[in-house]
N, C-alpha and C positions, 0 to 999 in steps of 0.2 A: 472458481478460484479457491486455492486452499494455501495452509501455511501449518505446517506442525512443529511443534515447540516441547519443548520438555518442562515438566511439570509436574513437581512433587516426583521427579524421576522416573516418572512414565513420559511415555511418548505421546502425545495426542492432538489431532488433525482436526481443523477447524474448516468449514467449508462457507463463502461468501455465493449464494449463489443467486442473491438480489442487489446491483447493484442502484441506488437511488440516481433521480440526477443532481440532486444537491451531490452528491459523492463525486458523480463526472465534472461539478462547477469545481469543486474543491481539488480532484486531480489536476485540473489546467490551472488554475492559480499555486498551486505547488510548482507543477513541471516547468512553467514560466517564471517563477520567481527563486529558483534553490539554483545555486550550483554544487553540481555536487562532484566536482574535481575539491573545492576546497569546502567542506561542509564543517558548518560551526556546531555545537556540542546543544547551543539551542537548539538549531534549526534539525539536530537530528530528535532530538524532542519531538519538533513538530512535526516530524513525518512517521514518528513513533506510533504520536496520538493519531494520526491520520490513518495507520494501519488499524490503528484497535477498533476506530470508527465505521473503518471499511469492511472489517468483521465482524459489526455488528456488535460490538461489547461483549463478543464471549472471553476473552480474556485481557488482562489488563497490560498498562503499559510493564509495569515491572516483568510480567511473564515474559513480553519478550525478551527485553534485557539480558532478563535471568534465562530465560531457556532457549534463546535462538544463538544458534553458534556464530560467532565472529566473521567468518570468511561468507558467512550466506546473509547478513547483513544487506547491503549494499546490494546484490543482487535483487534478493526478498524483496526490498522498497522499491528498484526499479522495476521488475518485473511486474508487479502490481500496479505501477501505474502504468504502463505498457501496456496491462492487457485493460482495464478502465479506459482509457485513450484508443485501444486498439476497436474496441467493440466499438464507439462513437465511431471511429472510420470507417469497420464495418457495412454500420447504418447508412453513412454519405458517401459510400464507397469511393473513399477518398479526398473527396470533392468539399472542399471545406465552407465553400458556397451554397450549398445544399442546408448545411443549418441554419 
């Protein structure tokens, strides 16, 4: 998984390519508890922190803020947990009884 963000006016690409399963407990207690038709200013907080955490702390909440564009927002957050959620499915190839 990657996310690149602009910083200090460079470009630069971040790569997640370990993801924990505390990370997969933490995606299903998001994707079950957000809406995100109407998403509050917290709760986009907490899905901030949750990207920064899912990358591993290479960069911080403000970088995103500041350096990921508006329109790739909302996308960026669900997409990642899409593919977090996707690889579980992967594993139980679909089969949600298998975990």
């Amino acid at each position: 998984m990657k996310i690149e963000l602009k910083i200090d006016g460079k470009n630069r690409t971040f790569i997640a390519d370990f993801i924990s399963a505390r990370m997969v407990r933490r995606t299903i207690e998001l994707s079950k508890s957000l809406n995100f038709e109407e998403i509050t200013a917290d709760e986009l907080d907490i899905l901030i922190d949750y990207l920064v955490q899912l990358f591993g702390n290479q960069f911080t909440i403000d970088d995103v803020y500041d350096g990921l564009p508006s329109k790739e927002l909302i996308p960026t957050l669900m997409g990642c947990i899409q593919e977090v959620v996707g690889e579980m499915g992967t594993v139980t190839q679909g089969d949600p009884k298998k975990i």
